[in-house]
N, C-alpha and C positions, 0 to 999 in steps of 0.2 A: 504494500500500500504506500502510496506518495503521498505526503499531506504537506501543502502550501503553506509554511508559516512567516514567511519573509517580513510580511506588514509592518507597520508601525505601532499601528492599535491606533491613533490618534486620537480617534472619538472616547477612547475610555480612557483616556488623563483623567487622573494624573496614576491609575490603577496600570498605566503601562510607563510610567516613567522608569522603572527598574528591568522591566522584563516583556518581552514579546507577548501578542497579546494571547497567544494559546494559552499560555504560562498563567493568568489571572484564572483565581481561583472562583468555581461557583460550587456551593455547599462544602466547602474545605477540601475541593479538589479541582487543577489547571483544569481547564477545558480542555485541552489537548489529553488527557488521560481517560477523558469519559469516550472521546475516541476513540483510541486507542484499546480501551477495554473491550468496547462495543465490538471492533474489530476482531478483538482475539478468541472474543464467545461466538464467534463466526468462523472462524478457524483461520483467520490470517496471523499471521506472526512474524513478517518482514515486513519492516518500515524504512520507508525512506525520506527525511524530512527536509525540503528545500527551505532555509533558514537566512536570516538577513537579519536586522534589527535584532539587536541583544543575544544574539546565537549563543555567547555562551551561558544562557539562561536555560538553553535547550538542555534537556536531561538524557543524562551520558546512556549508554549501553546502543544508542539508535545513530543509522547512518545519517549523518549531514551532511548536504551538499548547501555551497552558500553564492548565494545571489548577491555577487561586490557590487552591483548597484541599484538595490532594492528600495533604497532614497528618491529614486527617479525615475523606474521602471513600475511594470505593474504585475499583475496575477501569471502573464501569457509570457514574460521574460524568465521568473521564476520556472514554471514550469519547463521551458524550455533550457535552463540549468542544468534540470536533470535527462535532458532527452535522451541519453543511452540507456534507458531505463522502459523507456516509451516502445520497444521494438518486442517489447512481449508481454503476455496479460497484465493488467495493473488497474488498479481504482485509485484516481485522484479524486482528492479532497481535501479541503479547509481546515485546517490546523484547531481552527474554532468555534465548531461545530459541535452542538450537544447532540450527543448517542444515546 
């Protein structure tokens, strides 16, 4: 699975001043984990995270590929980061999305 986290968050300042916006917690857990969970009771277990903005806020053990100009790019620059990844099955999706 890819999931697009590059963003800013801008809209949720100052809850992304420190950290990417997957990474802001809802009911004391990131948004990126209720993902990632959702995923794993589905039976995916590779991740791929395209990352920008505060990456090292991304939690370790998962692949990162990182979008050096996610400041001025958008969703379809990210994604295309990871395009060696694009050439066999795969579900993209949003880093900050509830599962």
């Amino acid at each position: 699975m890819l999931l697009l986290v590059a963003g800013m968050g801008t809209r949720l300042k100052p809850l992304t001043l420190d950290r990417p916006k997957c990474m802001v917690a809802l009911h004391d857990r990131p948004l990126l984990n209720w993902q990632m969970e959702a995923a794993q009771q589905a039976g995916i277990d590779e991740f791929f995270l395209v990352g920008g903005y505060r990456a090292d806020r991304l939690p370790g053990g998962v692949s990162v590929i990182i979008n050096p100009d996610f400041e001025t790019t958008n969703m379809v620059e990210s994604l295309w980061c990871a395009r060696e990844y694009l050439d066999k099955d795969v579900i993209v999706s949003y880093g900050d999305i509830v599962c």
